[in-house]
N, CA, C, O and CB atoms as a CASP TS submission, in Angstrom:
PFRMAT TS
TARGET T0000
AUTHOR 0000-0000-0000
METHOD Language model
MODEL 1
PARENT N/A
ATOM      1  N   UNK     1      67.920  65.549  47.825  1.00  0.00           N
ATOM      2  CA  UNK     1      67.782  64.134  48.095  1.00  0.00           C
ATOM      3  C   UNK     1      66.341  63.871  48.532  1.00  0.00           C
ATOM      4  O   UNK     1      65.667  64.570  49.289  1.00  0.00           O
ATOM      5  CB  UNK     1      68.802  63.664  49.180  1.00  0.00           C
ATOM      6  N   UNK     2      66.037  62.890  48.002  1.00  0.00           N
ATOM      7  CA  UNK     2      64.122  62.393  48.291  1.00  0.00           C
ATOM      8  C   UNK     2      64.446  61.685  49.273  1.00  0.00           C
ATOM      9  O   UNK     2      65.577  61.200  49.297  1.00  0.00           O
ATOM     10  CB  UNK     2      63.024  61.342  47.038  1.00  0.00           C
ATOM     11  N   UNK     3      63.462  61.432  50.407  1.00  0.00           N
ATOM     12  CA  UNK     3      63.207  60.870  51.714  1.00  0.00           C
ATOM     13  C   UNK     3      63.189  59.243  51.145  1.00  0.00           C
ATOM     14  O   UNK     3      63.391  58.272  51.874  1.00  0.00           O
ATOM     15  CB  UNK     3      61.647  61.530  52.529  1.00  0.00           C
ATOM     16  N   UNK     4      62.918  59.181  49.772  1.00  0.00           N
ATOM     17  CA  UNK     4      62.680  57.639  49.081  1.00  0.00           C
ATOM     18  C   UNK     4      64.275  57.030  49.249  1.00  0.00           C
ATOM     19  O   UNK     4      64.618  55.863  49.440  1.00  0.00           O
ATOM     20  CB  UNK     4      62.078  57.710  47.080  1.00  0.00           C
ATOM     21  N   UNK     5      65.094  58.220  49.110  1.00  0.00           N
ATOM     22  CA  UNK     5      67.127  57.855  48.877  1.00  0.00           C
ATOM     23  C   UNK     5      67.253  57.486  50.449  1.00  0.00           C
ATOM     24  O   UNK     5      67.514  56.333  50.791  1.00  0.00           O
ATOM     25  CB  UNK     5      68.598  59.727  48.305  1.00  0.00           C
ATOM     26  N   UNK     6      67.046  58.569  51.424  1.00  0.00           N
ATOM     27  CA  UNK     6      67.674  58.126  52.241  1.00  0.00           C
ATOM     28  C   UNK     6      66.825  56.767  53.208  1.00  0.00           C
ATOM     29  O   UNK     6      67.456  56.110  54.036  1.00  0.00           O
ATOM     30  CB  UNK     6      68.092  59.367  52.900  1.00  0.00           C
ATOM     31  N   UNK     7      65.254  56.510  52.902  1.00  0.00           N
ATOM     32  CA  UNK     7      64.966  55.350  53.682  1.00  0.00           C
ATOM     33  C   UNK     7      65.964  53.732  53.281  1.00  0.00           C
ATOM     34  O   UNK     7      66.016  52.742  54.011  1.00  0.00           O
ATOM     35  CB  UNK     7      63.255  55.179  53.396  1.00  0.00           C
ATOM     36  N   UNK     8      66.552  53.878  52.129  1.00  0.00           N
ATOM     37  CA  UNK     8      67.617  52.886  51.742  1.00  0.00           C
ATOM     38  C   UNK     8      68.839  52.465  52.522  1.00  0.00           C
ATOM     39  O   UNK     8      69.357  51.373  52.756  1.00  0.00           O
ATOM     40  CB  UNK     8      68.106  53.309  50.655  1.00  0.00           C
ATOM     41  N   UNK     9      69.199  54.077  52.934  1.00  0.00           N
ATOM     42  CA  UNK     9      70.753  53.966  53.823  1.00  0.00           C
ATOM     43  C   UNK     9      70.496  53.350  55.346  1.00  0.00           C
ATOM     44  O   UNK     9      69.454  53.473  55.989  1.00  0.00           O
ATOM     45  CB  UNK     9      71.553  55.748  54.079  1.00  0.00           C
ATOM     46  N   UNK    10      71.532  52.754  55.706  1.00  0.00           N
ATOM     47  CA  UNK    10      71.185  51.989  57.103  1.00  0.00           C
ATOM     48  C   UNK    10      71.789  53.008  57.759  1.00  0.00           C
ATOM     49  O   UNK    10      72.657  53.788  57.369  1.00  0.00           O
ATOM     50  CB  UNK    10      71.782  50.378  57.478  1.00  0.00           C
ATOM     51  N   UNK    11      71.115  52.893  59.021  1.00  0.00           N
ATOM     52  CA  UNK    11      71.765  54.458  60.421  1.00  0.00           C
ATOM     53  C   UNK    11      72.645  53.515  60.716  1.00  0.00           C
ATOM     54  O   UNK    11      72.354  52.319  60.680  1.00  0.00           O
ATOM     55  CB  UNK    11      70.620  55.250  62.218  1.00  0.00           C
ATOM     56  N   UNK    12      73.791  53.960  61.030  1.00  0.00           N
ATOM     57  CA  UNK    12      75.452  53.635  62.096  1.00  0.00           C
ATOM     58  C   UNK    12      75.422  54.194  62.929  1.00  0.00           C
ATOM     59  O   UNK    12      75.232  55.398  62.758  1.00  0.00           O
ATOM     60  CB  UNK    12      76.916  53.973  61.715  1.00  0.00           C
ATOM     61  N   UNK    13      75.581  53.702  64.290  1.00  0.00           N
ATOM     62  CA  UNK    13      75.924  54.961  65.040  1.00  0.00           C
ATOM     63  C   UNK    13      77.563  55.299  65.286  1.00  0.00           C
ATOM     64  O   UNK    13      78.282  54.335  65.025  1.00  0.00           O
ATOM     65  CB  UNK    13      75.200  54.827  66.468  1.00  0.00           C
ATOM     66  N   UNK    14      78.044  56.130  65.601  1.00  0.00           N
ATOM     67  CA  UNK    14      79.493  56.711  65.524  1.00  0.00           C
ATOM     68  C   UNK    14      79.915  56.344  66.638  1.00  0.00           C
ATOM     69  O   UNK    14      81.141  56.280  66.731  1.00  0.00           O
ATOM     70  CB  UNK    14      79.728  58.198  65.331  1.00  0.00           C
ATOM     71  N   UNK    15      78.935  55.906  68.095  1.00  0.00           N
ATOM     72  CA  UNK    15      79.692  55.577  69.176  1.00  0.00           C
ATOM     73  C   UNK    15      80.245  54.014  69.460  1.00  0.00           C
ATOM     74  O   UNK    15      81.162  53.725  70.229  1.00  0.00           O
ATOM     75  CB  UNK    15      78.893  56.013  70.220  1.00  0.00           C
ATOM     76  N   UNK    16      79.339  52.941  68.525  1.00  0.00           N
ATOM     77  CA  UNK    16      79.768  51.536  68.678  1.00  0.00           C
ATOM     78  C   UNK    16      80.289  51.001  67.643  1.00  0.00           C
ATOM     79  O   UNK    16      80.938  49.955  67.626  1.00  0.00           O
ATOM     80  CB  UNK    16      78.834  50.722  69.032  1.00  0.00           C
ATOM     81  N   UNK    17      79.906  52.016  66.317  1.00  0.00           N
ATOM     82  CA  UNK    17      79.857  51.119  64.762  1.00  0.00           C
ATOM     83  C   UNK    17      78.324  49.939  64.244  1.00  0.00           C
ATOM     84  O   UNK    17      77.996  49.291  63.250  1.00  0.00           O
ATOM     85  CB  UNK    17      81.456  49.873  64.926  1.00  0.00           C
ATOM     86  N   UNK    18      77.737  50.242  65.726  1.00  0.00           N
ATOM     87  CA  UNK    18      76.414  49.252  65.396  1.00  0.00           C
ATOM     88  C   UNK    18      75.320  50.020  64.741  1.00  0.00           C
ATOM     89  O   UNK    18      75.063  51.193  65.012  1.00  0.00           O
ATOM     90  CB  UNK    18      75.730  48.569  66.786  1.00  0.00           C
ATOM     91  N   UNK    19      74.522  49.101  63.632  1.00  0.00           N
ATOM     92  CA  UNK    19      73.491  49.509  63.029  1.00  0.00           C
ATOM     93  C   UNK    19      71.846  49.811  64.030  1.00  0.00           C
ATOM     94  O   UNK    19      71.106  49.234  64.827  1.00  0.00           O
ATOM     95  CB  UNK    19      73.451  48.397  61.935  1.00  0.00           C
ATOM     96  N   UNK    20      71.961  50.842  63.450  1.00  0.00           N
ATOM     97  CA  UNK    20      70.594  51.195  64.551  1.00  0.00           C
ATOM     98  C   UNK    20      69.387  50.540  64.022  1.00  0.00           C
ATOM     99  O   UNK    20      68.788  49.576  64.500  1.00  0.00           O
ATOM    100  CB  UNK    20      70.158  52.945  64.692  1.00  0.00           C
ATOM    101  N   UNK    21      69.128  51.213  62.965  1.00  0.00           N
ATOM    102  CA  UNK    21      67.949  50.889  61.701  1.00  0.00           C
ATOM    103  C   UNK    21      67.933  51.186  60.643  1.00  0.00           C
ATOM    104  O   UNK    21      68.931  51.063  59.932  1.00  0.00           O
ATOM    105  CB  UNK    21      66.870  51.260  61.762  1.00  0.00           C
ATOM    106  N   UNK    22      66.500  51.793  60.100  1.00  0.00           N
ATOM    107  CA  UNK    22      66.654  52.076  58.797  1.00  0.00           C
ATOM    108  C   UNK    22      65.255  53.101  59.663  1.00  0.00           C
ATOM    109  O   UNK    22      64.708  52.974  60.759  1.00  0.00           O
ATOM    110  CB  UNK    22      66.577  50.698  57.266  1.00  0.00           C
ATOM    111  N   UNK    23      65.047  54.297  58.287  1.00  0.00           N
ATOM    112  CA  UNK    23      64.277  55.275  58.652  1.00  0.00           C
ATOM    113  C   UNK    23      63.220  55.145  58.388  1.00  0.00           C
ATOM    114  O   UNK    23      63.220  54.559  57.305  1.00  0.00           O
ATOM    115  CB  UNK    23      64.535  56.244  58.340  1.00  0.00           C
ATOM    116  N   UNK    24      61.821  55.402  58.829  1.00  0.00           N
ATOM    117  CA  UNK    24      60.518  54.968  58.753  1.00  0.00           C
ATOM    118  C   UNK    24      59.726  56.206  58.497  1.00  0.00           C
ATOM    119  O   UNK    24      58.744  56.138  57.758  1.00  0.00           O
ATOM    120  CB  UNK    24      60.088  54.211  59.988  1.00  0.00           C
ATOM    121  N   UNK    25      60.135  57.514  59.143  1.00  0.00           N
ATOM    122  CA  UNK    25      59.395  58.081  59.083  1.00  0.00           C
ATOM    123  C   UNK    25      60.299  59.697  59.152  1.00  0.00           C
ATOM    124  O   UNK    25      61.520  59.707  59.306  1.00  0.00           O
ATOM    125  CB  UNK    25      58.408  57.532  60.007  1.00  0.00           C
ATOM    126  N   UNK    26      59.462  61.020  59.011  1.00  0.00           N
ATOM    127  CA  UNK    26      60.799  62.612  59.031  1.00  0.00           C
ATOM    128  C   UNK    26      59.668  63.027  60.072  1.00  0.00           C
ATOM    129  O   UNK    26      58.513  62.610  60.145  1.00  0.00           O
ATOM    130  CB  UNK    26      61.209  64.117  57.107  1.00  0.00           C
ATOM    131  N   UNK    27      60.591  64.340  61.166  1.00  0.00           N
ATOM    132  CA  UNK    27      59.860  64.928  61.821  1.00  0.00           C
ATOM    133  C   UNK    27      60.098  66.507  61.029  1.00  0.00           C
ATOM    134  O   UNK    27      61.232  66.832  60.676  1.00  0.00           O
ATOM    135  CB  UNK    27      60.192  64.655  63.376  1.00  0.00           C
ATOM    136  N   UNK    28      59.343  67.086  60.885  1.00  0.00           N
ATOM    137  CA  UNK    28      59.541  68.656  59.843  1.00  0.00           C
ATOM    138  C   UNK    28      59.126  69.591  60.881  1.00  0.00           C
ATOM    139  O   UNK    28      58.306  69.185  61.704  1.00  0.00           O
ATOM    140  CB  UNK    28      58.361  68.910  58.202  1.00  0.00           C
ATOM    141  N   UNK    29      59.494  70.582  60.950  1.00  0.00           N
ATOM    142  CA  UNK    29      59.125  71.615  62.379  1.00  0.00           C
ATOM    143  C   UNK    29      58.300  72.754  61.619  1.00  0.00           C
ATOM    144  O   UNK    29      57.931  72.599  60.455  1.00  0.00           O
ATOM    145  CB  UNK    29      60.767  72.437  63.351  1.00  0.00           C
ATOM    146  N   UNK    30      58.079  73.726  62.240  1.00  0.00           N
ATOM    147  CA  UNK    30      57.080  74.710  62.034  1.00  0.00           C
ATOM    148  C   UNK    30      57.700  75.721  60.796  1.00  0.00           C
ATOM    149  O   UNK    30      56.872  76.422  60.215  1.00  0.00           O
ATOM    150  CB  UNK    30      56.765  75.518  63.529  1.00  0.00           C
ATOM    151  N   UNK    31      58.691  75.785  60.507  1.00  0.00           N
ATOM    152  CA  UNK    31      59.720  76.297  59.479  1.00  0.00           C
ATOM    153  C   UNK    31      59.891  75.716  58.321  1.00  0.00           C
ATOM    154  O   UNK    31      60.474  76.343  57.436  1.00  0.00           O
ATOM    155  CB  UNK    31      60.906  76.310  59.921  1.00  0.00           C
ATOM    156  N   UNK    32      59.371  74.265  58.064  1.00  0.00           N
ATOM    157  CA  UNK    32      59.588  73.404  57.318  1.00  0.00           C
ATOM    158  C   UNK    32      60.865  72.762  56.660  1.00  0.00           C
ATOM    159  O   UNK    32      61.137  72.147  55.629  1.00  0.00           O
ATOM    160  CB  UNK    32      58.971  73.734  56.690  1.00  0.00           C
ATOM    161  N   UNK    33      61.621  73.299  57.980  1.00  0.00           N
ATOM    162  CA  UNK    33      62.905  72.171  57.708  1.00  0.00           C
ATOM    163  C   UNK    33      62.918  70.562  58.623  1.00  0.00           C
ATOM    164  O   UNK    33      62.023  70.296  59.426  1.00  0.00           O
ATOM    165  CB  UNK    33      64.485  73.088  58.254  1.00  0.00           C
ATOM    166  N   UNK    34      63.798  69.836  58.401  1.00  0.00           N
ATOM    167  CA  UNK    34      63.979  68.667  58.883  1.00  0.00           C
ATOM    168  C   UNK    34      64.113  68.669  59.916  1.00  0.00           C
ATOM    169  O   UNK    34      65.212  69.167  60.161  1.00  0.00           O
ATOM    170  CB  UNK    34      64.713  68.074  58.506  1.00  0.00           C
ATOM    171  N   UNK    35      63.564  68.356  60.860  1.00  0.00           N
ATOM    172  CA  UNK    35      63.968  68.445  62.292  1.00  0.00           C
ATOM    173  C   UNK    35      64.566  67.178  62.692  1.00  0.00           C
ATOM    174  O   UNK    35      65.691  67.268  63.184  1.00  0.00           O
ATOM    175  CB  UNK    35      62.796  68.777  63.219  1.00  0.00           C
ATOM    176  N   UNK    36      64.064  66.041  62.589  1.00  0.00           N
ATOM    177  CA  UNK    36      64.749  64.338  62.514  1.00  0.00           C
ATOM    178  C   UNK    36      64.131  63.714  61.801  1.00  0.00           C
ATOM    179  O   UNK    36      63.215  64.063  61.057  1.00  0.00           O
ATOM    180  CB  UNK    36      64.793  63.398  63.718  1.00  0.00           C
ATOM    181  N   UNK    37      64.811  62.229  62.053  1.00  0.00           N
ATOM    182  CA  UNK    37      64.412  61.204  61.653  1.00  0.00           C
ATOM    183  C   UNK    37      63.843  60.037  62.650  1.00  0.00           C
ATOM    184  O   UNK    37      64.131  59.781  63.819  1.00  0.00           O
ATOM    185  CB  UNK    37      65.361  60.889  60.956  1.00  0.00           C
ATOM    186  N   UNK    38      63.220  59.624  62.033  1.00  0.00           N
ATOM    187  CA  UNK    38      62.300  58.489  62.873  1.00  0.00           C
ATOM    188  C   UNK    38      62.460  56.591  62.054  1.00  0.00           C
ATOM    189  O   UNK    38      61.821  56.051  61.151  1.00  0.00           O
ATOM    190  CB  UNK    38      60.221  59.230  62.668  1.00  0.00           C
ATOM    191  N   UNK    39      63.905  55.981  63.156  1.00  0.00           N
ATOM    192  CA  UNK    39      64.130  54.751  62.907  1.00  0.00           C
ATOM    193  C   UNK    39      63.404  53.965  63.780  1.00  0.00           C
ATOM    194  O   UNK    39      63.017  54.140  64.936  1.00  0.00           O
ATOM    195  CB  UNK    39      65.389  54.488  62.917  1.00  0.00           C
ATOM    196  N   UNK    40      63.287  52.941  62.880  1.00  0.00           N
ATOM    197  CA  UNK    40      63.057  51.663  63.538  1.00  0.00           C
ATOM    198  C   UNK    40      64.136  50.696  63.648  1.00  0.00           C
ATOM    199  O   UNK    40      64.774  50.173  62.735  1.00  0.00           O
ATOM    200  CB  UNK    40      62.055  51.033  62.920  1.00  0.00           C
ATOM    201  N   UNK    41      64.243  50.536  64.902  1.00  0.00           N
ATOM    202  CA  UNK    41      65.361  50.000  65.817  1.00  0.00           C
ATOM    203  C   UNK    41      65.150  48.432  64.955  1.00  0.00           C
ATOM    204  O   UNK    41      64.069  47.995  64.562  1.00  0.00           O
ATOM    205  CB  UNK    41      65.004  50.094  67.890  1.00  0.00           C
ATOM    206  N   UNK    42      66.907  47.563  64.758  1.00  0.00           N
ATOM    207  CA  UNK    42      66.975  46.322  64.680  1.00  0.00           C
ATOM    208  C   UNK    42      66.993  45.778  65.254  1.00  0.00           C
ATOM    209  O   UNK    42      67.612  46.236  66.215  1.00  0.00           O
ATOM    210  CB  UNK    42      67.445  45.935  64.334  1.00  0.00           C
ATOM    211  N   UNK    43      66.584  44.621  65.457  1.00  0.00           N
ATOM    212  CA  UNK    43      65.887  43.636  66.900  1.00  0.00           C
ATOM    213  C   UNK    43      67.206  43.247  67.345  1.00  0.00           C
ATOM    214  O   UNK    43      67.166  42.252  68.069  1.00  0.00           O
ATOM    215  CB  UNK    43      64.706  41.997  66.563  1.00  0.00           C
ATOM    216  N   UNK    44      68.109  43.613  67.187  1.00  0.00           N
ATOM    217  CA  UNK    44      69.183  43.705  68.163  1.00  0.00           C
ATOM    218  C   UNK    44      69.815  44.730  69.456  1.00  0.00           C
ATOM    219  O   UNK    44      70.661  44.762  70.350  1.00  0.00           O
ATOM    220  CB  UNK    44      69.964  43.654  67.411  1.00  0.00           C
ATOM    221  N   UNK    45      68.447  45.705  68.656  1.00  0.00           N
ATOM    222  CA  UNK    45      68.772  46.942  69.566  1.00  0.00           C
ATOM    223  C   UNK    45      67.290  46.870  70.570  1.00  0.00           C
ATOM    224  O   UNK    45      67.067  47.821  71.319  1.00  0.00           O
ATOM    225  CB  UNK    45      68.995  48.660  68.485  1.00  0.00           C
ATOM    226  N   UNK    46      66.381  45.765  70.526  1.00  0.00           N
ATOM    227  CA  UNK    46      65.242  46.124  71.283  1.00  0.00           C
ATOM    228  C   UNK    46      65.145  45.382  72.515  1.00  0.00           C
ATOM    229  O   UNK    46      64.961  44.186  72.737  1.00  0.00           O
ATOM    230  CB  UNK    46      64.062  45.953  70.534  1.00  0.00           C
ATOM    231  N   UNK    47      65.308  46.347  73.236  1.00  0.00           N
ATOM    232  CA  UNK    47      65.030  45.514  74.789  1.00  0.00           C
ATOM    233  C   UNK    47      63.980  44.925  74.875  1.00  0.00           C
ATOM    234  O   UNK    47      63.007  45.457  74.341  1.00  0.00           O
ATOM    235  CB  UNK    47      64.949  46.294  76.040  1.00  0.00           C
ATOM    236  N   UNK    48      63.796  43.576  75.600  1.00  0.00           N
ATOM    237  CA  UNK    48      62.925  43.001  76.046  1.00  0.00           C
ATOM    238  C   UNK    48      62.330  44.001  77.529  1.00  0.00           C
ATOM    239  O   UNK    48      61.320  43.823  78.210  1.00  0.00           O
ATOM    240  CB  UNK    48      63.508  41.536  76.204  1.00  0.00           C
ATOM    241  N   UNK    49      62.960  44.617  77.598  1.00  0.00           N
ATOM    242  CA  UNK    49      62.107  45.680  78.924  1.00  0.00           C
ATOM    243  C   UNK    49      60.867  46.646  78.580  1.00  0.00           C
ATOM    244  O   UNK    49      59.865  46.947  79.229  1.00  0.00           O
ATOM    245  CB  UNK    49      63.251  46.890  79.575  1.00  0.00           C
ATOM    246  N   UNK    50      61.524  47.168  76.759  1.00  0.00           N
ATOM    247  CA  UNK    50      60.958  47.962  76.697  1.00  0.00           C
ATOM    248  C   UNK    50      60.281  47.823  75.199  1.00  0.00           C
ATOM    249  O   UNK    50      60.929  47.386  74.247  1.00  0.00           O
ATOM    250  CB  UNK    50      61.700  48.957  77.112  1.00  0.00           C
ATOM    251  N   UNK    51      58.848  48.260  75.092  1.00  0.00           N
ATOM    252  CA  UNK    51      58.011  48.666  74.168  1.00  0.00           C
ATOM    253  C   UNK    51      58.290  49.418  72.732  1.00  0.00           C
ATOM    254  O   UNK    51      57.835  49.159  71.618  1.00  0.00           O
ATOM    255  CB  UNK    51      57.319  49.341  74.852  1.00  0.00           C
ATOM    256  N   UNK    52      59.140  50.371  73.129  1.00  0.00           N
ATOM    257  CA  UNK    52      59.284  51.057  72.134  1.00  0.00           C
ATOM    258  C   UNK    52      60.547  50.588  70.765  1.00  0.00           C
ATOM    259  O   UNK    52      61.741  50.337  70.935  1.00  0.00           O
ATOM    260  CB  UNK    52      59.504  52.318  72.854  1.00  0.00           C
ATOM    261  N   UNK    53      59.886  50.592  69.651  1.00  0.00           N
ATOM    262  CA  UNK    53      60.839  49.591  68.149  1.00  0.00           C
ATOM    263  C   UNK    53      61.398  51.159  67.489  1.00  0.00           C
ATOM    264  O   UNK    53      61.995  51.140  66.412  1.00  0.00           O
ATOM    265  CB  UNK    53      59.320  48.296  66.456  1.00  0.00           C
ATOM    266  N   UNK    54      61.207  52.217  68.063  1.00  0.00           N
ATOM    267  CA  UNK    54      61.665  52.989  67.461  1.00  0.00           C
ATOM    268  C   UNK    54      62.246  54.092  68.022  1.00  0.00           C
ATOM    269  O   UNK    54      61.884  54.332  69.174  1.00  0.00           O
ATOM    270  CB  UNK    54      60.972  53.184  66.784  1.00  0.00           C
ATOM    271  N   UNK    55      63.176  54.948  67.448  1.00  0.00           N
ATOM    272  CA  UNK    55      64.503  55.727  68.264  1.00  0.00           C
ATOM    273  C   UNK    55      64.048  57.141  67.251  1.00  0.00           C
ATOM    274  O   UNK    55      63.669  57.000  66.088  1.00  0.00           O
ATOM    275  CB  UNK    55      66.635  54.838  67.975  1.00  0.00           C
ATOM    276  N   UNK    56      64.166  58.458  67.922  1.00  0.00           N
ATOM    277  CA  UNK    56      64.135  59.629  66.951  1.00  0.00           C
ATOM    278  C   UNK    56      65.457  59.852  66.886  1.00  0.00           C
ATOM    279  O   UNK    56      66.317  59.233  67.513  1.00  0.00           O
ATOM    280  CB  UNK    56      63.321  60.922  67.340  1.00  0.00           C
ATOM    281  N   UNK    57      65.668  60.983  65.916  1.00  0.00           N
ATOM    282  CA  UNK    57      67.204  61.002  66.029  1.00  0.00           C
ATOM    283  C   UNK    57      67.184  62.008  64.962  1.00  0.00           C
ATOM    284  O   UNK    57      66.985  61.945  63.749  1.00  0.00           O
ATOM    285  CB  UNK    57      68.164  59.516  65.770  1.00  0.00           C
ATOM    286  N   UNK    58      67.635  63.605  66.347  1.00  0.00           N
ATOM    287  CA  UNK    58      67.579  64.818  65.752  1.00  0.00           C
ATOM    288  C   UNK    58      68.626  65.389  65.002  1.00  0.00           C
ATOM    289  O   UNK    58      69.799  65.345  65.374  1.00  0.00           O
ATOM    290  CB  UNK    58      67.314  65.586  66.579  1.00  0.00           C
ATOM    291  N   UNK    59      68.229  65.949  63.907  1.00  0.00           N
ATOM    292  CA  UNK    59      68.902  66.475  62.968  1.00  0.00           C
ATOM    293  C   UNK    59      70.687  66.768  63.042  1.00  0.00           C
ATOM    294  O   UNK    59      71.533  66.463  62.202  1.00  0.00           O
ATOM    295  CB  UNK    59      68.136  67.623  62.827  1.00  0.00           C
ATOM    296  N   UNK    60      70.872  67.504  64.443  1.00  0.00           N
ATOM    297  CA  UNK    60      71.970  68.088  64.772  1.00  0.00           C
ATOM    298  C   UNK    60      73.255  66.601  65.230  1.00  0.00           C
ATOM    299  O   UNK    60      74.381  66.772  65.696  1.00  0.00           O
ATOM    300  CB  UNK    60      71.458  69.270  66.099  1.00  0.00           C
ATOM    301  N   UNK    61      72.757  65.582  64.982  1.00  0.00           N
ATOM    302  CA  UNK    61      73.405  64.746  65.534  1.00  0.00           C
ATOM    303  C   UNK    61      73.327  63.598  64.538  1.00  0.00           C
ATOM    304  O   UNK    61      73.414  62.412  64.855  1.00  0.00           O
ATOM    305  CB  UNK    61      72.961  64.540  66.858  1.00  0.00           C
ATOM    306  N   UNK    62      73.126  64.136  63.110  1.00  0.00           N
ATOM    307  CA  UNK    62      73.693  63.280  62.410  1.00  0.00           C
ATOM    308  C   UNK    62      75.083  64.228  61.323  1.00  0.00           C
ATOM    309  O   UNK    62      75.126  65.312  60.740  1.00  0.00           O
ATOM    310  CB  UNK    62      72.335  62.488  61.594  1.00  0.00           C
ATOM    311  N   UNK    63      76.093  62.994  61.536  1.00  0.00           N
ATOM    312  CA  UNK    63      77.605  63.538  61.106  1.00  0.00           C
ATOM    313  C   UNK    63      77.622  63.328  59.434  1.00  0.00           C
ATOM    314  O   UNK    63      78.074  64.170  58.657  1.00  0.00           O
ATOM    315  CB  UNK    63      79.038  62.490  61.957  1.00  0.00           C
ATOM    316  N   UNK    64      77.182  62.355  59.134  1.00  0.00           N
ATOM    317  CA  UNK    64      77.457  62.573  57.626  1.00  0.00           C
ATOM    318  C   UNK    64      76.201  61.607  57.081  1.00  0.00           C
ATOM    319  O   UNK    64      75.507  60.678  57.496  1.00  0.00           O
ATOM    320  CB  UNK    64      79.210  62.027  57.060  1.00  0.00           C
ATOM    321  N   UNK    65      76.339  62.329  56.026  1.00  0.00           N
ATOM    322  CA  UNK    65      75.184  61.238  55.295  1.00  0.00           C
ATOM    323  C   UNK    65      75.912  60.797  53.605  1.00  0.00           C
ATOM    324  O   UNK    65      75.788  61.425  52.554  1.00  0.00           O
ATOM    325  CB  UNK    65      73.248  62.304  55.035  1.00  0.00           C
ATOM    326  N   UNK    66      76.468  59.845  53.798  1.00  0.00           N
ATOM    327  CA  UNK    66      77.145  58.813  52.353  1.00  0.00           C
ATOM    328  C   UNK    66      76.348  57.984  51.746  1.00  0.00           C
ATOM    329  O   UNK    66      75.182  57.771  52.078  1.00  0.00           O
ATOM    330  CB  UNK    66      78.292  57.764  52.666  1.00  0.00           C
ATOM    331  N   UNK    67      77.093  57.336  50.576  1.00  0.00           N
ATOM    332  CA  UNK    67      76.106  56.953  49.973  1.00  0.00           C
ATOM    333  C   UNK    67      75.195  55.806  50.301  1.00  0.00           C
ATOM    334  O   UNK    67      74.051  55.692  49.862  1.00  0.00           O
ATOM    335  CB  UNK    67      76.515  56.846  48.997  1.00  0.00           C
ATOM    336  N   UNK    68      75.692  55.113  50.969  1.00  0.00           N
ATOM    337  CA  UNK    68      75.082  54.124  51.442  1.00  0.00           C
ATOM    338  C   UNK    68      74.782  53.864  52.788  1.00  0.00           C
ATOM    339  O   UNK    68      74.044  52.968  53.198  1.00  0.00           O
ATOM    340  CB  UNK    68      75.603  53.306  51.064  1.00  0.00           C
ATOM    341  N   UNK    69      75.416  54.728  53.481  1.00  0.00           N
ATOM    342  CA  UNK    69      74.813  54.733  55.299  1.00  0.00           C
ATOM    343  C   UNK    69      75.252  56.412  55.541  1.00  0.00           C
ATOM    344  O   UNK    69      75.998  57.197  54.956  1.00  0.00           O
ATOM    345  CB  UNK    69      76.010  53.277  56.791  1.00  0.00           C
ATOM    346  N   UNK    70      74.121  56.497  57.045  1.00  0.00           N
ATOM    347  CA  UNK    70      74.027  57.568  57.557  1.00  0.00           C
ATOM    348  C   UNK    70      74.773  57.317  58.970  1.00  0.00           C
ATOM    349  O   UNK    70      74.779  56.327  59.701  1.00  0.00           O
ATOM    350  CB  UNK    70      72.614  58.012  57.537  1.00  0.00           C
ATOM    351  N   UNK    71      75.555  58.891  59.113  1.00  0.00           N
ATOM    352  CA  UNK    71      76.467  58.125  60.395  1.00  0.00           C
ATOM    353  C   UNK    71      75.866  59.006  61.424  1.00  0.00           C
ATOM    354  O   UNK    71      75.904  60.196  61.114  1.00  0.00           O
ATOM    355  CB  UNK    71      78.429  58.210  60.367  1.00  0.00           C
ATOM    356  N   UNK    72      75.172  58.661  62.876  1.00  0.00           N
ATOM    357  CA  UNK    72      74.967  59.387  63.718  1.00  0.00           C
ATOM    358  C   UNK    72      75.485  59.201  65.191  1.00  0.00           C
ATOM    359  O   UNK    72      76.104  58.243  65.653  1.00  0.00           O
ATOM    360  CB  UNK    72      73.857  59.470  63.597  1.00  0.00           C
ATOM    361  N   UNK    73      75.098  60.293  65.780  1.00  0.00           N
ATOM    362  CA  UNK    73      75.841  59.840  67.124  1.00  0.00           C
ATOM    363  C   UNK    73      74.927  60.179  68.336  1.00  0.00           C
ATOM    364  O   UNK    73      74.697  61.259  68.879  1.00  0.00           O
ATOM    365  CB  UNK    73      77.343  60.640  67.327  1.00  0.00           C
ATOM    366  N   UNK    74      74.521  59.048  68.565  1.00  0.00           N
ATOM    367  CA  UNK    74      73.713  58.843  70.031  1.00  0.00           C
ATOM    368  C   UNK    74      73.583  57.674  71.376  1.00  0.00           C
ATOM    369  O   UNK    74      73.822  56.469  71.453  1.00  0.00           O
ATOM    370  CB  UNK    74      72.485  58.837  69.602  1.00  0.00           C
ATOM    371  N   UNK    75      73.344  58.165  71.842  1.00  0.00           N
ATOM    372  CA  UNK    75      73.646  57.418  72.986  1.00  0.00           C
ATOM    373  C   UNK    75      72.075  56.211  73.194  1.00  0.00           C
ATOM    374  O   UNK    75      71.104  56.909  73.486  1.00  0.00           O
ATOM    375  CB  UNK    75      73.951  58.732  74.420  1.00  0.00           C
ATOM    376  N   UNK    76      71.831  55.247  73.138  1.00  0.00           N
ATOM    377  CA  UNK    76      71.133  54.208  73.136  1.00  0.00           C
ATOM    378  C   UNK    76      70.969  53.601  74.309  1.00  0.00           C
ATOM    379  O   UNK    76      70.294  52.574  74.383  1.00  0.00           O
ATOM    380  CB  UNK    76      71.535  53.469  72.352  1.00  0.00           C
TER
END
């Protein structure tokens, strides 16, 4: 799968059913496997407290990846 397929699928998370984002960017580790992904949060998920528009979200904590969304599970 090209990084081009999955920036399409929207992230779910598994603990609310709410959409996180969509993926912006991969983190690759010294091994050159996938280590995460790097979303940008939907302005439903962005606090007015805080600065940051974007959430990582490591490899081991995503449950499935279908065809049209990625399901993960994290705590926000």
């Amino acid at each position: 799968m090209r990084l081009s397929e999955l920036q399409k699928k929207d992230i779910i998370n598994t603990k609310d059913g709410k959409k996180i984002g969509n993926i912006i960017d991969i983190n690759i580790d010294n091994n050159g496997n996938l280590a995460s992904l790097v979303v940008e949060k939907t302005v439903f998920l962005i606090s007015m407290f805080s600065n940051k528009n974007e959430i990582e979200i490591k490899w081991n904590q995503i449950q499935k990846i279908g065809e049209d969304v990625i399901l993960v599970t994290v705590e926000i």
